[in-house]
N, C-alpha and C positions, 0 to 999 in steps of 0.2 A: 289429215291434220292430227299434231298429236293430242292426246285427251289433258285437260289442264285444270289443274289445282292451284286455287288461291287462297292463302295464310296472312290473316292478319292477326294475330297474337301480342299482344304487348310483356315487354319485356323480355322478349326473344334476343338468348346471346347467337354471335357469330355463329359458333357451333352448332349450337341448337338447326338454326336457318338453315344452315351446310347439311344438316342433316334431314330434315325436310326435301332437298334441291336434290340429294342424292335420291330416297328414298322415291322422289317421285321419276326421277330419271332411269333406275333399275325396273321401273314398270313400262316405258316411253312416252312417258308424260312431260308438260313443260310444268311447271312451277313458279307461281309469282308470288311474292311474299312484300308483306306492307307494313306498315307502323301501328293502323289505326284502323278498326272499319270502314272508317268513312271512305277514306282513298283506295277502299279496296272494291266499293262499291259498282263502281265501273266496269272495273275489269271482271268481275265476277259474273256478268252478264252472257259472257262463251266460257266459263265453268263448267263444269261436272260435278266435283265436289271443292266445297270450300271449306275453310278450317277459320272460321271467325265467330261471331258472337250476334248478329243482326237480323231480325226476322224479314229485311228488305234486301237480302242477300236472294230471293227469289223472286222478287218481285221484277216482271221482265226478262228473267232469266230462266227459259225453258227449258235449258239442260243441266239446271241443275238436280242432284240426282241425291245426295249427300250433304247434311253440314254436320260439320262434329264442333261442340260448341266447347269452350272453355271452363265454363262455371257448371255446376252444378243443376242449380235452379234452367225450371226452363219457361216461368213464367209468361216472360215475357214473347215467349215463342206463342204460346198455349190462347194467346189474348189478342193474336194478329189471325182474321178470320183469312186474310189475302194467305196466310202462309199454314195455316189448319186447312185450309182446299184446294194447296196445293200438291200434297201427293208427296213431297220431298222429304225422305228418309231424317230423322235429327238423332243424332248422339250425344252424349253429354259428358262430363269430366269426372262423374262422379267417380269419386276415389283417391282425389289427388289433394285435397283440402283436409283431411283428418291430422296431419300432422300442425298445418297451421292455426286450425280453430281451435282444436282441442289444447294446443297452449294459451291463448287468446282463452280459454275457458277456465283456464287453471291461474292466469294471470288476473281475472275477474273475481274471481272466488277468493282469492287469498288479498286482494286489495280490499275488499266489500270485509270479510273475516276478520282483517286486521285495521281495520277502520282508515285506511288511506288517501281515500277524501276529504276525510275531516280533517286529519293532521297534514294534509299538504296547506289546506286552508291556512292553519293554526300559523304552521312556519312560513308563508307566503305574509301570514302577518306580523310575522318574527314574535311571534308566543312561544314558549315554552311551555307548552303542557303534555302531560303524560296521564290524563286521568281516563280515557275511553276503554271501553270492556269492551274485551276483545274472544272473537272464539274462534274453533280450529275446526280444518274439514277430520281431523281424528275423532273419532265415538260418531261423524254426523250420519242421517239417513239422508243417501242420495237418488234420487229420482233420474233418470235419463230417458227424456220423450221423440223417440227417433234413436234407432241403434242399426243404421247405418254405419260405413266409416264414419264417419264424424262421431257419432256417438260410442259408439267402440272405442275409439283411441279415448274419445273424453273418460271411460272406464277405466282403461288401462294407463292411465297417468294417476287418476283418481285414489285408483289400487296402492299406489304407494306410501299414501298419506293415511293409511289404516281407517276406514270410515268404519263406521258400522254395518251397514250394507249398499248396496248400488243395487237397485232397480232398474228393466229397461222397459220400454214399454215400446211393440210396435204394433201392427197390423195385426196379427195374426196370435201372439202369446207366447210364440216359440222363436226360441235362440239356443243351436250348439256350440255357442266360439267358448260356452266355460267365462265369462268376462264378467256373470253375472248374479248375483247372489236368488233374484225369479226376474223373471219374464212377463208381463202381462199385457193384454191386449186395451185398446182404448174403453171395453165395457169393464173392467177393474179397475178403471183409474181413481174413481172417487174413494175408493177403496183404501187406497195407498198413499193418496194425497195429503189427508190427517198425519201422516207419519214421515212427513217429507220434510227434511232441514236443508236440504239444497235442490229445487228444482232443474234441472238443466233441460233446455226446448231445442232440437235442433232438426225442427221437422220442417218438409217441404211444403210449401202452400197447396193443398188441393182441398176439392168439394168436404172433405170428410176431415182435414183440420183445420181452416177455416175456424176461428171464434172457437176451438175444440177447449183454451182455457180459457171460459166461461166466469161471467161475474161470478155466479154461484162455485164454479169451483175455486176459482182465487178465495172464496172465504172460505173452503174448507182446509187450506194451509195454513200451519200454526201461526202463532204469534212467533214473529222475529225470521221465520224462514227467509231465507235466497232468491228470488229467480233469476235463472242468468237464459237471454233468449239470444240465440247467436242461426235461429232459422229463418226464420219468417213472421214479420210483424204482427199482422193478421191473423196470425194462429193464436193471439192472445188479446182480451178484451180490455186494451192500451188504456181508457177510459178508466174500470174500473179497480185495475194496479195503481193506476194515477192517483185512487184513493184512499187506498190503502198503505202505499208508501206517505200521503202527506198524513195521514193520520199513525203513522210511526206503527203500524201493525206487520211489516213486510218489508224488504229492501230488498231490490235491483239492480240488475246489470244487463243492459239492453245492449246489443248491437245494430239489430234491426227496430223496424219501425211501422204505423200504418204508413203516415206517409213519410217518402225521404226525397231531399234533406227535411229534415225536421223544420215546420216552419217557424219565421222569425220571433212570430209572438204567441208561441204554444208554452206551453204551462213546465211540460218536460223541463225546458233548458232552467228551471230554476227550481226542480223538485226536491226535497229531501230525499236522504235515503235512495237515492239512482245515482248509478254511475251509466254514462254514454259514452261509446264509442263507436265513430259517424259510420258504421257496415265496413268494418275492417280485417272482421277476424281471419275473414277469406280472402283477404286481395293478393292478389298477383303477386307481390313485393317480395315474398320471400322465394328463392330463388330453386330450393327444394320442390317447390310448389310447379314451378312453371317445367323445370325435367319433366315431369313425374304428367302434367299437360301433357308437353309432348311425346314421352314414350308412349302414353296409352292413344295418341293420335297415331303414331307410328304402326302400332303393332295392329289396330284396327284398318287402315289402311293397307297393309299385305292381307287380312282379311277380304278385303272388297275388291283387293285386286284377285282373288282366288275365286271368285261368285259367293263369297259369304258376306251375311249382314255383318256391320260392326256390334262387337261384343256388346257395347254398352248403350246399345239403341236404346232406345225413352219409348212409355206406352202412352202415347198423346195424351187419351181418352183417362188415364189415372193420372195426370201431369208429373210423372217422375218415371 
């Protein structure tokens, strides 16, 4: 029986799929390819590897051996104990979102700078006013927490609007991509955060960022700074921005959230100083995004079919 691969991807064009259908039949595989998780969930059951997004993609399903998941995040993988004891290999997309968030991040920053919410308001109630002060990411200091791709490209978009400096900050203190004006590690953050006019968060949920921006450090940032968080909700203490944006000392730009959807009668949907947008900066939608999915599924797959791990295996036990 031949070895079979199940693809549930959304927003997969014809091509895309064709290429998929070939790629597994150059190896003598069969290939089944779905719209959605859910309908894939079945079939996945005499898998090997599947190519979808669902920690119950192994549940019952003893051969499977591989998933290579779509999104970045692998949270919700990390959080099902059925699929942390099961042994099956997980991959992840990281790499293929830097182009979309990091506009999403530059479209946040220049709406928030140029006060956008408030003059949408204005003229949604047919006012004419032109009185709000306005400032520019030119001369600002910018902070970037997470310089992965995503934060990388948020740099290099950044770079053209002449800031004063860009900051990156990850694990370790060190970066050679040159994208960065220093590098610092999460034990110099407090350090740098007094000097920060645009925060940018685009870090992944684990044990160590978790809560990492702290009531205490939200008030080490200036009066009038930025935060725009397009990682993970969690990694910042929602509560106490919530008080600092109503008390006009800060303003936001949230994509993510503790919890999401945001529920109906949380304080957020009616805050000053925030702008929301409902976890979009990475969706599927732009079509850039979803190539760029499936080539790095592609070329990980002639990997596996060679006896090599996929390039972009996940270290469970660090959740990225």
């Amino acid at each position: 029986m031949a070895r079979k691969l199940v693809a549930a991807i959304k927003n997969m064009t014809e091509s895309q799929k064709e290429a998929v259908r070939e790629a597994a039949e150059r190896f003598g595989w069969t290939a089944e390819i779905y719209e959605d998780n859910e309908e894939a969930i079945e079939a996945a059951k005499d898998a090997e590897v599947v190519f979808g997004d669902r920690p119950r993609f192994v549940y019952d399903a003893p051969g499977v051996k591989w998933i290579c998941i779509p999104s970045a995040g692998i949270n919700h993988f990390t959080k099902s104990e059925r699929f942390m004891k099961s042994g099956v290999m997980l991959s992840n997309s990281s790499g293929a979102y830097g182009t979309a968030i990091s506009e999403h991040v530059v479209m946040m920053v220049l709406d928030m700078l140029r006060r956008m919410p408030e003059y949408q308001k204005k003229v949604a109630a047919k006012e004419w006013y032109r009185g709000y002060y306005l400032k520019s990411i030119r001369e600002s200091r910018i902070t970037i927490m997470g310089i992965g791709d995503i934060g990388k490209s948020v740099a290099v978009r950044m770079r053209s609007f002449v800031p004063d400096s860009i900051t990156g900050m990850n694990t370790t203190g060190k970066d050679d991509s040159g994208l960065f004006d220093k590098v610092i590690s999460p034990l110099e953050l407090d350090e740098v955060l007094p000097e920060t006019d645009i925060l940018v968060m685009a870090l992944p949920l684990t044990g160590a960022t978790e809560g990492i921006m702290s009531k205490e450090r939200i008030a080490l940032l200036p009066e009038g700074a930025l935060v725009v968080n397009v990682g993970r909700g969690r990694c910042i203490d929602q509560e106490a921005l919530l008080e600092e944006l109503k008390a006009g000392r800060l303003r936001a730009a949230l994509d993510v959230f503790e919890k999401e959807p945001i529920p109906e009668d949380s304080e957020l949907w009616n805050c000053p100083n925030l702008l929301i947008t409902p976890h979009v900066s990475g969706d599927m939608m732009l079509p850039y995004t979803v190539q760029k999915i499936v080539d790095m599924f592609l070329e990980d797959f002639e990997r596996y079919n060679a006896g090599e791990n996929p390039s972009r295996l996940v270290d469970l036990s660090k959740g990225y």
